[in-house]
KOLKETI-493999 format. One line per field, with one value per residue (C-alpha): residue in three letters; x, y, z. Coordinates in nm, 3 decimals. Layout:
N
tiba <- [ALA; ...]
xx <- [X; ...]
yy <- [Y; ...]
zz <- [Z; ...]
This chain:
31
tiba <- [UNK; UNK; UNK; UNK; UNK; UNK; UNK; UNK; UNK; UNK; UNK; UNK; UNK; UNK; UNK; UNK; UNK; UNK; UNK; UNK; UNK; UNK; UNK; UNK; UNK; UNK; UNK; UNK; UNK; UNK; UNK]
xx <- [0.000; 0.119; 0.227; 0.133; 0.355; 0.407; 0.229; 0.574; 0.678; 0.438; 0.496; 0.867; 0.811; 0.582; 0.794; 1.070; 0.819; 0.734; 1.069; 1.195; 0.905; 0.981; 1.362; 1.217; 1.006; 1.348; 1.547; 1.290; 1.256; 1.671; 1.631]
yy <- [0.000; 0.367; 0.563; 0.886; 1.148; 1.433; 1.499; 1.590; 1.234; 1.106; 1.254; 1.231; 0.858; 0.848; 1.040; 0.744; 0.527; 0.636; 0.716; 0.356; 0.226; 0.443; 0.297; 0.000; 0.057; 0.223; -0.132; -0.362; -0.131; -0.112; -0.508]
zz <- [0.000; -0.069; 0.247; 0.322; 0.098; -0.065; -0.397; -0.568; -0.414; -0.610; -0.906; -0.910; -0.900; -1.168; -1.380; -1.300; -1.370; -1.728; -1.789; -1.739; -1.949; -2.215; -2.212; -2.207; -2.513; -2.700; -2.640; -2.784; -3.099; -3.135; -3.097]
C-alpha cells in the first residue's frame, strides 16, 4: 500500500516510472 507522501513524491516517481518504461520501449525497438 502507498504511504502517506508528498504529492511531488508522487509525481517524481511516476515520472521514473514512465521514464523507465519508455527505455524499455526504446530497447525492444533497437532489438
Amino acid at each position: 500500500m502507498f504511504k502517506k507522501c508528498d504529492i511531488g513524491d508522487i509525481i517524481d516517481y511516476t515520472i521514473t516510472v514512465t521514464n523507465k518504461g519508455e527505455e524499455t520501449i526504446r530497447d525492444i525497438e533497437i532489438i
